[in-house]
N, CA, C and O of each residue as an XYZ file, in Angstrom:
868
protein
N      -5.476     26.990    -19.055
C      -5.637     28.370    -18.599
C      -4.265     28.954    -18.268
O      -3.636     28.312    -17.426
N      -3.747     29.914    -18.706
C      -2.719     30.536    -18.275
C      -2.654     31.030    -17.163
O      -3.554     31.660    -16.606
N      -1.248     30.712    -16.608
C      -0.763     31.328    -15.403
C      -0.831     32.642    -14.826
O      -0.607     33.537    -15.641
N      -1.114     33.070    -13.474
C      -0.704     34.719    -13.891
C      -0.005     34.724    -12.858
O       0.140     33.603    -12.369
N       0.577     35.697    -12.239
C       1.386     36.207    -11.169
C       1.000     35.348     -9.725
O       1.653     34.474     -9.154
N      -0.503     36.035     -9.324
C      -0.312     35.709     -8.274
C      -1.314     34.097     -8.069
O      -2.209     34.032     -7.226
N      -0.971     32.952     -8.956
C      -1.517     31.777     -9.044
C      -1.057     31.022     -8.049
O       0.173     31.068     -8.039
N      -1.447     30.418     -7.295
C      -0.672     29.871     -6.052
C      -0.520     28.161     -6.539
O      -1.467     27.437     -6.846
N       1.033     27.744     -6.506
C       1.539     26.251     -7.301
C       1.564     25.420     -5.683
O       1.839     25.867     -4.570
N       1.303     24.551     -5.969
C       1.431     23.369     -5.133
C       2.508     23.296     -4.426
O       3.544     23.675     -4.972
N       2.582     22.728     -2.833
C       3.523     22.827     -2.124
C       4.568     21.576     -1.880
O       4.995     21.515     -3.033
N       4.778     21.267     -1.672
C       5.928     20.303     -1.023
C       4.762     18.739     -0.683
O       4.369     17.748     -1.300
N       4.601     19.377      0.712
C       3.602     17.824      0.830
C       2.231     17.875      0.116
O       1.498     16.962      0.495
N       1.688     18.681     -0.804
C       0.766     17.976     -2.236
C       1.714     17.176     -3.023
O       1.403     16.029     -3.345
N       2.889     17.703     -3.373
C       3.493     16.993     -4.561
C       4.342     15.551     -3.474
O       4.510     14.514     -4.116
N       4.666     15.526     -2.465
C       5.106     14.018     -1.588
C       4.257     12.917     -2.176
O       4.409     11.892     -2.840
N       2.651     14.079     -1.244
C       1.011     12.663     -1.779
C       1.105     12.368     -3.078
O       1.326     11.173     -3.278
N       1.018     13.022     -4.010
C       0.799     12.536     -5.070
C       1.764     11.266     -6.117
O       1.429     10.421     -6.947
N       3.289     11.791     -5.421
C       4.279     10.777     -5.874
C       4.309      9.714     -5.442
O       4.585      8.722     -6.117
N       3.876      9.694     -3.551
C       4.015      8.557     -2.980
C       2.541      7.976     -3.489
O       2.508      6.790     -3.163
N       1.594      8.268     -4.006
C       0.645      7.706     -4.172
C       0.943      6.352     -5.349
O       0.627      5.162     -5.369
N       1.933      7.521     -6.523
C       1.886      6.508     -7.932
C       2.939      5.746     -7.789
O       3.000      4.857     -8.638
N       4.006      5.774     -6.834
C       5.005      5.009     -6.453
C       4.106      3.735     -6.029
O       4.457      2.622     -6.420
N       2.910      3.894     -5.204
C       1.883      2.603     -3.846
C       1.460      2.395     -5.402
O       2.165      1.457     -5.776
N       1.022      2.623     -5.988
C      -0.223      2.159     -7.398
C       0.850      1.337     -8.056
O       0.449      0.371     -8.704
N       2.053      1.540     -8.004
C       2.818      1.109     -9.102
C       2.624      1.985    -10.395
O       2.671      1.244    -11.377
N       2.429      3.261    -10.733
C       1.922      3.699    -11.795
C       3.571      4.187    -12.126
O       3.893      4.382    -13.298
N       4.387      4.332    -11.219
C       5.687      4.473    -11.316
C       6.968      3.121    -11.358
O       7.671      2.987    -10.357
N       7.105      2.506    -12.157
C       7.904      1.540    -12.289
C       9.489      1.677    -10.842
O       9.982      2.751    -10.497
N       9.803      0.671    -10.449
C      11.234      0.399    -10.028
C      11.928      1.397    -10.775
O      11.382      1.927    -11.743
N      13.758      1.880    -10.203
C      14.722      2.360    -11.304
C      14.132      3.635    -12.079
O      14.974      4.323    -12.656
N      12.783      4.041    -12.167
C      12.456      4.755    -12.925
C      12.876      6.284    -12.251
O      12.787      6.729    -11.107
N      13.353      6.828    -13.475
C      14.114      8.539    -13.330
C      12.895      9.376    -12.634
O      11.732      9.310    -13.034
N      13.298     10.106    -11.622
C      12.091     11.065    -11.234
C      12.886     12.417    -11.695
O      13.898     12.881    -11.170
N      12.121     12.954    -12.878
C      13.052     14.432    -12.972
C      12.405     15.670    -13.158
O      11.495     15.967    -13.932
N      13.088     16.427    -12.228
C      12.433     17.044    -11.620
C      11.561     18.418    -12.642
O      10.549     19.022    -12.288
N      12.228     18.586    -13.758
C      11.532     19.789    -14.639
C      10.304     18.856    -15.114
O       9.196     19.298    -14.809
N      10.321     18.097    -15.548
C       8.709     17.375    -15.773
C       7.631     16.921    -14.424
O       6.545     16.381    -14.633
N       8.100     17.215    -13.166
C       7.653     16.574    -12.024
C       7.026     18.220    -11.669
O       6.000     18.381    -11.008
N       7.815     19.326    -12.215
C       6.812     20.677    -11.863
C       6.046     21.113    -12.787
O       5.114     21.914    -12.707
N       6.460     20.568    -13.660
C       4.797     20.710    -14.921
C       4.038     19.728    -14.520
O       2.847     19.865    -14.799
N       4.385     18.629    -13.865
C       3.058     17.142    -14.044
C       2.300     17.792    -12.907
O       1.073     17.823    -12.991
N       2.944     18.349    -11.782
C       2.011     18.826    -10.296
C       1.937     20.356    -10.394
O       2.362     20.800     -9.327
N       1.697     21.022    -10.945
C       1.661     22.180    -11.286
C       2.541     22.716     -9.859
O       1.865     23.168     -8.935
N       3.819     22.661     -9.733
C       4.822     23.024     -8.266
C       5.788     23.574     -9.044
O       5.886     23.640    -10.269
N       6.815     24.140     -7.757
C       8.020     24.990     -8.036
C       9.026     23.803     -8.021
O       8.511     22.699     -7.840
N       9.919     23.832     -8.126
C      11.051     23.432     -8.178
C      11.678     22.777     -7.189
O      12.329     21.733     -7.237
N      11.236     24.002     -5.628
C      11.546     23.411     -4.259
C      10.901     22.899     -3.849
O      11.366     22.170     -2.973
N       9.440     22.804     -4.053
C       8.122     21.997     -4.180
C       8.773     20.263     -4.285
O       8.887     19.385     -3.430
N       8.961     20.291     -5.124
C       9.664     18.869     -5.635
C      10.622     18.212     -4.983
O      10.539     17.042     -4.609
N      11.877     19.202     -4.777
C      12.956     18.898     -4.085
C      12.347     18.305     -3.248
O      12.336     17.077     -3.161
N      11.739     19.088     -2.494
C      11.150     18.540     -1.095
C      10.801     17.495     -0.350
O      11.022     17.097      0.794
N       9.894     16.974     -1.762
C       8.923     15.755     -2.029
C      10.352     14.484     -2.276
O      10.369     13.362     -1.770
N      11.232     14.968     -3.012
C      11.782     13.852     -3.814
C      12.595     13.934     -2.038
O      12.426     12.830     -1.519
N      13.058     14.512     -1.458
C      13.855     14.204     -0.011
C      12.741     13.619      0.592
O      12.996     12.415      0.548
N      11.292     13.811      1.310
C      10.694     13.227      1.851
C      10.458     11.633      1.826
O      10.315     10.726      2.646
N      10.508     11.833      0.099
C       9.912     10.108     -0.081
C      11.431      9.238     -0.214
O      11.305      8.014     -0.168
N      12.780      9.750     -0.367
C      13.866      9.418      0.205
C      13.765      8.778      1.576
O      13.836      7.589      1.891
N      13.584      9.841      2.298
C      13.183      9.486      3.465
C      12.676      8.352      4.190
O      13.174      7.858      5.201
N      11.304      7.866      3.385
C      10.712      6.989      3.321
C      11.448      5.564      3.077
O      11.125      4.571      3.728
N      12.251      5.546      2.295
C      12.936      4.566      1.281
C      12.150      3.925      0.029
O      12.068      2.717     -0.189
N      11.467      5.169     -0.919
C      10.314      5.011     -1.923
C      11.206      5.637     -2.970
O      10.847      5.350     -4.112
N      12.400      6.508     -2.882
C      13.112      7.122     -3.437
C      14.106      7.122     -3.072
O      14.413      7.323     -1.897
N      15.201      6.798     -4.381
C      16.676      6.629     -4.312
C      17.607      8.050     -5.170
O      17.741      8.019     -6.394
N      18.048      8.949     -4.519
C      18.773      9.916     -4.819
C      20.248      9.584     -4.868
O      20.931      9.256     -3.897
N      20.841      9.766     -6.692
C      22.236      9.543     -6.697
C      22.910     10.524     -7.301
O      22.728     10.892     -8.461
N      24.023     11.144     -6.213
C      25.084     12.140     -6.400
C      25.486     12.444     -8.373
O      26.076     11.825     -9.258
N      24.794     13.657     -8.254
C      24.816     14.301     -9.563
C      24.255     13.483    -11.148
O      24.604     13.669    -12.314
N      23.141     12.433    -10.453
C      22.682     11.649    -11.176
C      20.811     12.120    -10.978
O      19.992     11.836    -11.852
N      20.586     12.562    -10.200
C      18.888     12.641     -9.590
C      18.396     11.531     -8.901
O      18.881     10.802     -8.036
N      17.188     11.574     -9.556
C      16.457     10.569     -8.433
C      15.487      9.380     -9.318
O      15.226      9.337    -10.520
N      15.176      8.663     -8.442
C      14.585      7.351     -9.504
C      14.151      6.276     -8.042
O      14.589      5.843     -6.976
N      13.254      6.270     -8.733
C      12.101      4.856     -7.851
C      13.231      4.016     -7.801
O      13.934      3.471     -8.652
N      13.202      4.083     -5.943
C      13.856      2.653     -5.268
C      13.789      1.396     -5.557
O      12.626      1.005     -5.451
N      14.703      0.368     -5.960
C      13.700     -1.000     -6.748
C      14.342     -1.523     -5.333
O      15.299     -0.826     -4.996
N      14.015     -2.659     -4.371
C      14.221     -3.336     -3.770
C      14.336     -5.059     -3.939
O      13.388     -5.565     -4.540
N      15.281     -5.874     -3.520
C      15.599     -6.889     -3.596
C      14.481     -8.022     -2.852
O      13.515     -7.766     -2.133
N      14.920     -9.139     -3.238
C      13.769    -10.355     -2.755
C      13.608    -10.758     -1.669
O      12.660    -11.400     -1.218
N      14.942    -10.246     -0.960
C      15.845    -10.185      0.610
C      14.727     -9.241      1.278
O      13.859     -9.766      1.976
N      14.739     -8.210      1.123
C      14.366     -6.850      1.159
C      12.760     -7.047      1.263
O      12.285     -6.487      2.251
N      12.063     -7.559      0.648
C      10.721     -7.705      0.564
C      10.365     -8.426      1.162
O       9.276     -8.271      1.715
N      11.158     -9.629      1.350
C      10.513    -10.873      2.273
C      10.140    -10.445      3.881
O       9.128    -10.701      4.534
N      11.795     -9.425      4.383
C      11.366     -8.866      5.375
C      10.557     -7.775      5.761
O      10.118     -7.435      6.860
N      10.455     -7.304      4.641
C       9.170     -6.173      4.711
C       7.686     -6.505      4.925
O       6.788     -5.940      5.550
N       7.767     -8.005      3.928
C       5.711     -8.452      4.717
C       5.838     -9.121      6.076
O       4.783     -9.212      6.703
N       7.294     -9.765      6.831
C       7.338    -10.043      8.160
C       7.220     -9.325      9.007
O       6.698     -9.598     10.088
N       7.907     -7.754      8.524
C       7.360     -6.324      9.762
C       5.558     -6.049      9.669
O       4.655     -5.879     10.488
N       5.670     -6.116      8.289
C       4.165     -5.950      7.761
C       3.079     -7.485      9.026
O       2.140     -7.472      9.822
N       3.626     -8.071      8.691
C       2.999     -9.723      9.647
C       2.546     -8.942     10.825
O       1.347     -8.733     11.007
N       3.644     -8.415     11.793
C       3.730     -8.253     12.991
C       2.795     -7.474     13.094
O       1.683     -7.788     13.518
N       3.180     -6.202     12.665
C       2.203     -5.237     12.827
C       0.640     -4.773     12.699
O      -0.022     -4.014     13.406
N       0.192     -5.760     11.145
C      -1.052     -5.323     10.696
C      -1.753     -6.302     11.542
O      -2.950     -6.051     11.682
N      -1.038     -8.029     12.528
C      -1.908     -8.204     13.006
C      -2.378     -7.517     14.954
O      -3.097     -7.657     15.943
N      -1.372     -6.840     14.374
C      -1.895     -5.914     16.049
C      -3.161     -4.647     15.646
O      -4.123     -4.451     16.388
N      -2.949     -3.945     14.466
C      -3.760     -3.241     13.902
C      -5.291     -4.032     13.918
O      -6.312     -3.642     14.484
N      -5.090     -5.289     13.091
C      -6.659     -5.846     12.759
C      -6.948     -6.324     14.406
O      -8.114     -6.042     14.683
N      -6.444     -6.771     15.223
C      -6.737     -6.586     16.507
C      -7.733     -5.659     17.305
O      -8.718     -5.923     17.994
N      -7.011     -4.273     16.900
C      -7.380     -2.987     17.279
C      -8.278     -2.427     16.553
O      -8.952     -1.519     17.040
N      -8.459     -2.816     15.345
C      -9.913     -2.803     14.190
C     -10.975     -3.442     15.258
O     -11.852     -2.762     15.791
N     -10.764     -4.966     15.522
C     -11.837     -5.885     15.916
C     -12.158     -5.212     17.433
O     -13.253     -5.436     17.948
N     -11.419     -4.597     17.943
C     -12.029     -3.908     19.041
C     -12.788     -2.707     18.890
O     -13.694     -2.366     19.650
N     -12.369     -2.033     17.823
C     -12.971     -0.394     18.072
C     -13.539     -0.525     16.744
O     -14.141      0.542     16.625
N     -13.736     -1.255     15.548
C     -14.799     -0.873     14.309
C     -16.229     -0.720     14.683
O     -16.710     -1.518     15.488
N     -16.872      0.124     14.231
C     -18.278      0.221     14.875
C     -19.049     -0.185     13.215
O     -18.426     -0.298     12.159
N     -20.147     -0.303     13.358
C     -21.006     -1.007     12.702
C     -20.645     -0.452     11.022
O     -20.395     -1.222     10.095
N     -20.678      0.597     10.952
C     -20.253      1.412      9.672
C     -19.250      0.978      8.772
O     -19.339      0.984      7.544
N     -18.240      0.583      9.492
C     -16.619      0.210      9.552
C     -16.977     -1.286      9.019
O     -16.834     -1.495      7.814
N     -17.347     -2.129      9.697
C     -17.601     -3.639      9.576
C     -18.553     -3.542      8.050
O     -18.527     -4.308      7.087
N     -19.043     -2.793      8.184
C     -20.183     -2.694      6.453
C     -19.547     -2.311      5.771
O     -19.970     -2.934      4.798
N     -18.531     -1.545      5.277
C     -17.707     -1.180      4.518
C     -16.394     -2.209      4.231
O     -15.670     -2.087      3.243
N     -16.194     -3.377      5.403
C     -15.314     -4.374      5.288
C     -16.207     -5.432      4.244
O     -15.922     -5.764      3.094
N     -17.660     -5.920      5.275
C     -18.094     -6.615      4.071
C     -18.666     -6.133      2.363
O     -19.079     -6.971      1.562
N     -18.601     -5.041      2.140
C     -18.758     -4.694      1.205
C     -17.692     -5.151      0.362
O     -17.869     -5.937     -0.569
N     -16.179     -4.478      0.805
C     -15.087     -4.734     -0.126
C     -14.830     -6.271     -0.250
O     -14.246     -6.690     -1.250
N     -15.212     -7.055      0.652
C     -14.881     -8.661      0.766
C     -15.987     -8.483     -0.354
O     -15.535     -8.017     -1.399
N     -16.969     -8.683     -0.351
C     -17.861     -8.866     -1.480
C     -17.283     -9.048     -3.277
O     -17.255     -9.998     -4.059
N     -16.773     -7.207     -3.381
C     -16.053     -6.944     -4.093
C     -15.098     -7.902     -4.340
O     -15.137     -8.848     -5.126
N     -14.523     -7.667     -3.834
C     -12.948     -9.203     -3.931
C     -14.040    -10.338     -4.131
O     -14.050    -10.432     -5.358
N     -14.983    -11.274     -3.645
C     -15.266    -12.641     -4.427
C     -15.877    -12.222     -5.470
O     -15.893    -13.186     -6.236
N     -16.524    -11.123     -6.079
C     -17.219    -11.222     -7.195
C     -15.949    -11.162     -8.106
O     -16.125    -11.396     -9.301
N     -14.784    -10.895     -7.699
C     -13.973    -10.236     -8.838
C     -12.959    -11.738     -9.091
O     -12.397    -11.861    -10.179
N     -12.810    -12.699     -8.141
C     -12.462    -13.846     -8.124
C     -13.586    -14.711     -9.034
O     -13.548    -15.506     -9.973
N     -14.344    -14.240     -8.408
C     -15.725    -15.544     -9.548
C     -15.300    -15.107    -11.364
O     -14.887    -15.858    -12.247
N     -15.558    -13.852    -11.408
C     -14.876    -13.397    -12.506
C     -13.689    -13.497    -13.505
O     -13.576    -13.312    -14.717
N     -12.964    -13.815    -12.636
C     -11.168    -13.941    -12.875
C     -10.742    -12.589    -13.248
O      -9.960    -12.302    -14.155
N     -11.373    -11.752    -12.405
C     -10.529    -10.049    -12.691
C      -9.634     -9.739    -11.516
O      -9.979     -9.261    -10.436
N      -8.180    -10.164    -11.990
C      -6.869     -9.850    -11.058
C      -6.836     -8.781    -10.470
O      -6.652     -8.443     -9.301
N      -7.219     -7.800    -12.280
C      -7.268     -6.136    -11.218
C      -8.160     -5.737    -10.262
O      -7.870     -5.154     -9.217
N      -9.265     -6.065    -10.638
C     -10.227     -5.424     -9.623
C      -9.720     -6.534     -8.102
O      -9.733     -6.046     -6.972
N      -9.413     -7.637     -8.286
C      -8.817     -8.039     -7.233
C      -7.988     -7.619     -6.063
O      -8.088     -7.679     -4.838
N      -7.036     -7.121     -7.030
C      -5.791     -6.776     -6.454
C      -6.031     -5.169     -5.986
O      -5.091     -4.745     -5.312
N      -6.974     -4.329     -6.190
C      -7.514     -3.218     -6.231
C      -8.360     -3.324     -4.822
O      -8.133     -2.442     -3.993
N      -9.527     -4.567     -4.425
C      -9.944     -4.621     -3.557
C      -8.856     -4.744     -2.366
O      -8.969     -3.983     -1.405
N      -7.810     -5.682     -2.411
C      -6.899     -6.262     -1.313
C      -6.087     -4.941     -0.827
O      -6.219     -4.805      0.389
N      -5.363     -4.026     -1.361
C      -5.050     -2.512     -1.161
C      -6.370     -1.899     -0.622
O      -6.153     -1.050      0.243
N      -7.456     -2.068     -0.854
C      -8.363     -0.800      0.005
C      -8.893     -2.125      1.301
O      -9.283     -1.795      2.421
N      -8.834     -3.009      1.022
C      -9.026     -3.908      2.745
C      -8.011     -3.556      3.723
O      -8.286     -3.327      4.901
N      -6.653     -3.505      3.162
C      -5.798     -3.474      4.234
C      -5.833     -2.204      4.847
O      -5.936     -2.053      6.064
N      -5.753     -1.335      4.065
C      -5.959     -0.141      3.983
C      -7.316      0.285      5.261
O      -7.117      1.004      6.240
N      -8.377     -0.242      4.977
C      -9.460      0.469      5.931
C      -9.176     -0.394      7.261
O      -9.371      0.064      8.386
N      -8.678     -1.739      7.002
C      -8.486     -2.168      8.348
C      -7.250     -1.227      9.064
O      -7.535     -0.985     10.237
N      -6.417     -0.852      8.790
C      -5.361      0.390      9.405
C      -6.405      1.476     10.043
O      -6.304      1.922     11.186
N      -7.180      1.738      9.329
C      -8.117      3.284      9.631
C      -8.922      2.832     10.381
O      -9.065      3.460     11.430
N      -9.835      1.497     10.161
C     -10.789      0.995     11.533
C      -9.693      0.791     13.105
O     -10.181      0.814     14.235
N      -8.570      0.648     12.896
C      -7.516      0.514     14.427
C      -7.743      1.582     15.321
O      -8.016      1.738     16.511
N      -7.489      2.394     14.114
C      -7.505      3.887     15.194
C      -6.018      4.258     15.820
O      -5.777      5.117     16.668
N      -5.064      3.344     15.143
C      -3.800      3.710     15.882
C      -3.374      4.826     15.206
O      -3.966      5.242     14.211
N      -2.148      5.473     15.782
C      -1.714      6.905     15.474
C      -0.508      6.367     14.529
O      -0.412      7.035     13.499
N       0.343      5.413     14.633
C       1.918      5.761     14.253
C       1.855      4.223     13.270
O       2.683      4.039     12.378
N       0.876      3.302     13.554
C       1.999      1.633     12.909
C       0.785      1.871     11.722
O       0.717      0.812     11.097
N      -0.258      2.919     11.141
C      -0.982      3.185      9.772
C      -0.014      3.587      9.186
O      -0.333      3.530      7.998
N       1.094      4.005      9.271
C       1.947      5.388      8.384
C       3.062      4.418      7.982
O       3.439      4.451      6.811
N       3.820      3.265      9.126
C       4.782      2.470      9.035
C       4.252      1.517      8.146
O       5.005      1.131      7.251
N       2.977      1.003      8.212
C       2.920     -0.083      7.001
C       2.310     -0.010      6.250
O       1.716     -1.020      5.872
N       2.063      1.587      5.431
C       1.907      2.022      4.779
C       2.657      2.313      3.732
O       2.389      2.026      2.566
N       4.084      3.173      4.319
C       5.187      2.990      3.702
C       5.917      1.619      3.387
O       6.647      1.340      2.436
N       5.559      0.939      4.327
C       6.089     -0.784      3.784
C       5.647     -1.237      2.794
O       6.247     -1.553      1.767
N       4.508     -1.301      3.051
C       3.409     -1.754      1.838
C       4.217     -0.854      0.143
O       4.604     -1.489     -0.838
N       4.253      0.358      0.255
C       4.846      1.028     -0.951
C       6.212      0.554     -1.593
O       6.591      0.590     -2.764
N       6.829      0.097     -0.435
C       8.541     -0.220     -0.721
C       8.696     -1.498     -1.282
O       9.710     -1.962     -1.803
N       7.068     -2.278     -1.056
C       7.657     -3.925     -2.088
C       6.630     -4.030     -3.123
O       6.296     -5.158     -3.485
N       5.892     -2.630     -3.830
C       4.710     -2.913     -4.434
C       4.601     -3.678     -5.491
O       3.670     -4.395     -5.858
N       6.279     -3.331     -6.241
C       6.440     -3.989     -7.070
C       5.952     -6.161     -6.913
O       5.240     -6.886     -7.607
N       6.752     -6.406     -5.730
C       6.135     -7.695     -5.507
C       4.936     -8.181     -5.161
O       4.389     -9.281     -5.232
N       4.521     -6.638     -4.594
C       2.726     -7.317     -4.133
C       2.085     -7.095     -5.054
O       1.231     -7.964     -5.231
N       2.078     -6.226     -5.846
C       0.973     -6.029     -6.632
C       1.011     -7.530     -7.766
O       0.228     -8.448     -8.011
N       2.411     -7.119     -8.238
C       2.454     -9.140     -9.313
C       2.013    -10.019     -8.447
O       1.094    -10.680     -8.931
N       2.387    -10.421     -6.941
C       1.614    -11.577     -6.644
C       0.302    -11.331     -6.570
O      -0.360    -12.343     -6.801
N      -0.528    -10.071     -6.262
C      -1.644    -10.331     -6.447
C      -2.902    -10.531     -7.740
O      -4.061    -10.940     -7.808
N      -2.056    -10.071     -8.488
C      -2.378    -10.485     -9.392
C      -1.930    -11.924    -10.692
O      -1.930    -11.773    -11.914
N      -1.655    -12.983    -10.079
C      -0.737    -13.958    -10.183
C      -2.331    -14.853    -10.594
O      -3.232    -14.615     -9.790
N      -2.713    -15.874    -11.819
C      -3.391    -16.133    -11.850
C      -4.374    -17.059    -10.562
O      -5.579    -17.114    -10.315
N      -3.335    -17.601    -10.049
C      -3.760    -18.644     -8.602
C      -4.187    -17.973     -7.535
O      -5.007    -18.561     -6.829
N      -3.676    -16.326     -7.058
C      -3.307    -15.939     -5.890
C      -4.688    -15.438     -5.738
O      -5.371    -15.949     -4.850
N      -5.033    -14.808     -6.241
C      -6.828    -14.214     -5.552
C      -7.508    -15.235     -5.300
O      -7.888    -14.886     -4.182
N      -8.141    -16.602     -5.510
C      -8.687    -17.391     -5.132
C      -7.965    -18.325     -3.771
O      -8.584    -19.051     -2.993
N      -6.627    -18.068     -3.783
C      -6.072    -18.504     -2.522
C      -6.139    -17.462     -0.947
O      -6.409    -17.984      0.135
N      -5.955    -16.528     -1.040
C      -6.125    -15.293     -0.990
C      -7.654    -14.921      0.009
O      -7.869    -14.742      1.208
N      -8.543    -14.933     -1.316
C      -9.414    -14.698     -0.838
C     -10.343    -14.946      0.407
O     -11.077    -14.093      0.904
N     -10.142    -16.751      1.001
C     -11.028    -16.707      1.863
C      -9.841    -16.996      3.263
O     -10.287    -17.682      4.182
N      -8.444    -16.498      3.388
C      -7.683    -15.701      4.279
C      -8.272    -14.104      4.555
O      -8.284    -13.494      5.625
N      -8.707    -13.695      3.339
C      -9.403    -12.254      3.797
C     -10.762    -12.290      4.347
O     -11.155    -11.611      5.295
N     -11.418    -13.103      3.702
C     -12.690    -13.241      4.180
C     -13.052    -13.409      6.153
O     -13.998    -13.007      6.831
N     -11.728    -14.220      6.529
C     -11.749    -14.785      7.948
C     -11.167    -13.997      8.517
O     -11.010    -14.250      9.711
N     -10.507    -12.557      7.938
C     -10.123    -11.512      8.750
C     -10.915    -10.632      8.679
O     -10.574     -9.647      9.333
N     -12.397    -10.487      7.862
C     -13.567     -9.775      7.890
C     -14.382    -10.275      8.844
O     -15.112     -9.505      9.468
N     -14.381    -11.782      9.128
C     -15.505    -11.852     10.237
C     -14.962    -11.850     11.172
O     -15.824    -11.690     12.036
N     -13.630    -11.959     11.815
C     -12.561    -12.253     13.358
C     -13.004    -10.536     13.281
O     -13.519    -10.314     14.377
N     -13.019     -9.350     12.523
C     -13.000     -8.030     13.094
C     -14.777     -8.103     13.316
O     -15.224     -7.572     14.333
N     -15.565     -8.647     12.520
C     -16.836     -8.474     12.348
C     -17.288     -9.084     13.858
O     -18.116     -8.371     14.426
N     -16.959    -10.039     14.437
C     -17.160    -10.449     15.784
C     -16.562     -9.942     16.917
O     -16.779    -10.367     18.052
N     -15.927     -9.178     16.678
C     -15.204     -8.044     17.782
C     -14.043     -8.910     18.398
O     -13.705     -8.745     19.570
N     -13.339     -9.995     17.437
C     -12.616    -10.898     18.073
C     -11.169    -10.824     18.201
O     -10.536    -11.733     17.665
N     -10.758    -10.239     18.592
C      -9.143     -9.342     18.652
C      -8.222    -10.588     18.486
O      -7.598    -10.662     17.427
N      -8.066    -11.579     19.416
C      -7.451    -12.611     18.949
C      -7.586    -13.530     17.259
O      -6.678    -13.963     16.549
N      -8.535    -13.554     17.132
C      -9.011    -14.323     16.077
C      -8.424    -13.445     15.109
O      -7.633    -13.963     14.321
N      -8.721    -11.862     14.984
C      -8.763    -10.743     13.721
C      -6.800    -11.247     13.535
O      -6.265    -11.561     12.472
N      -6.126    -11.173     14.887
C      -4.923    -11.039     14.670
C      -3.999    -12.137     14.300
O      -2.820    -12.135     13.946
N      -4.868    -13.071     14.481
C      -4.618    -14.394     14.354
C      -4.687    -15.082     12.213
O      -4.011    -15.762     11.441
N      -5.840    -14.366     12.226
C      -5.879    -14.099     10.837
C      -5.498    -13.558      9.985
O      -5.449    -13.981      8.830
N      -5.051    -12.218     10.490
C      -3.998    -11.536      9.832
C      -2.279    -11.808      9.641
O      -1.481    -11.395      8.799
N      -2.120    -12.747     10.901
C      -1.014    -13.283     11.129
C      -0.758    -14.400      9.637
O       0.188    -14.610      8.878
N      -2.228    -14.937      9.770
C      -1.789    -16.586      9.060
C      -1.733    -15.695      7.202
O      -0.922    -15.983      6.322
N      -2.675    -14.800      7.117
C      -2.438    -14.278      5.644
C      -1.544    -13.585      5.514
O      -1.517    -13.185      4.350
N      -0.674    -13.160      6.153
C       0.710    -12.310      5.814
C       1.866    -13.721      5.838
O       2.914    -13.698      5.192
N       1.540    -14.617      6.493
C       2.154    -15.660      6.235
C       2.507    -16.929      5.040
O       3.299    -17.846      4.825
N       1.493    -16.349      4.554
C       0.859    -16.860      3.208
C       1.578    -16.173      2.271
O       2.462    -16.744      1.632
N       1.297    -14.963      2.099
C       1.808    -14.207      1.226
C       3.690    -14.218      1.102
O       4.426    -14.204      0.116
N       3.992    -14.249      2.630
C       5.787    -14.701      2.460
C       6.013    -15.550      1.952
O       6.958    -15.333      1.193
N       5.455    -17.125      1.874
C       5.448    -18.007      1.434
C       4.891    -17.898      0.009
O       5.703    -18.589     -0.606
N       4.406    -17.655     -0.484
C       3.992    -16.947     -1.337
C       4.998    -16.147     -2.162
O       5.397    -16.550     -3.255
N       5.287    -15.316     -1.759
C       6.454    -14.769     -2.649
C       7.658    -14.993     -2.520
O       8.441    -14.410     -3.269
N       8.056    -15.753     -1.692
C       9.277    -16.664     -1.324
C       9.711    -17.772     -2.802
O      10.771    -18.091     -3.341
N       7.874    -18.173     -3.099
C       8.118    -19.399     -4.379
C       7.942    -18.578     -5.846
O       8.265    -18.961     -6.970
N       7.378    -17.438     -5.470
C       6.769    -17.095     -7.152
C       8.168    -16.261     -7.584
O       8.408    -16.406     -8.782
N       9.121    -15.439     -6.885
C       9.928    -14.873     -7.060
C      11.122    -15.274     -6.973
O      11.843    -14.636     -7.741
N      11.761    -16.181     -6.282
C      13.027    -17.185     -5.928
C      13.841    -17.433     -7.539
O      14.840    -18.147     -7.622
């Protein structure tokens, strides 16, 4: 449909969400050029629209801006990632903590649902749908917390090593190892067990360092 005058283009933080989204999906490779005349045709935005976005997710450290060069997906080192699932450790198990206290019945059904999801997709041997479930677990356990500020911090963490999480999770071994570490952080929140939830979340982020400590080295 053609444009007309007074068509109103997308602002600044539509076009952030949408970049930081395919940056978290990986649909955007490491190193990869973000430029900006194809980035206001892909989001139907202006120009400063973009700018905006490409400084925000800078910001973030999801985007690397170089002097009279543009911009291009941040790739991060093995250094770099290892300490990113140890902030990630700390934090998500204070979150699943704060899940296992305040999820109300709704919340806990929607956990065992996606656990579900994840073993059928293990019985299967489907990595993706695997690795697809493990992003929306962590994910709702942040939103069952109810906290205001450490959803947004390891959120953006989570984005800055996707490149490594998403390959380990999809690593032929790793979903069946994996899996029943998640499973025991579905019932520690499912029992309202704050120690246990955090305790579990502790030992599977621990896993996963170790974990990508050997698959990537």
């Amino acid at each position: 449909m053609p444009k007309t005058a007074t068509t109103q283009r997308h602002d600044g933080a539509f076009v952030t969400d949408k970049l930081r989204r395919a940056i978290t999906a990986g649909e955007l490779a490491p190193n990869q050029r973000l430029i900006e005349a194809d980035l206001t045709e892909q989001y139907d935005a202006s120009r400063g629209a973009v700018r905006l976005a490409l400084a925000n997710l800078a910001a973030e450290g999801l985007v690397e801006r170089i002097q009279n060069r543009g911009s291009r997906v941040r790739a991060i080192d093995l250094d770099e990632a290892l300490e990113i699932v140890e902030l990630r450790a700390a934090l998500e198990s204070i979150c699943a903590a704060k899940a296992a206290e305040r999820a109300d019945g709704a919340g806990i059904a929607k956990l065992h649902a996606v656990g579900e999801r994840m073993s059928a997709a293990v019985e299967a041997g489907d990595s993706e749908t695997y690795s697809e479930g493990n992003r929306e677990l962590h994910e709702l356990i942040l939103t069952l917390s109810q906290m205001k500020v450490a959803p947004g911090v390891v959120s953006r963490l989570r984005a800055q090593n996707v490149r490594y999480r998403i390959r380990l999770a999809r690593h032929h071994n790793r979903p069946a190892v994996s899996l029943p570490e998640h499973l025991e952080i579905i019932d520690a929140i499912s029992a309202h067990d704050s120690d246990r939830a955090a305790a579990a979340m502790g030992a599977h982020l621990r896993s996963v360092l170790n974990a990508t400590r050997e698959y990537f080295s």
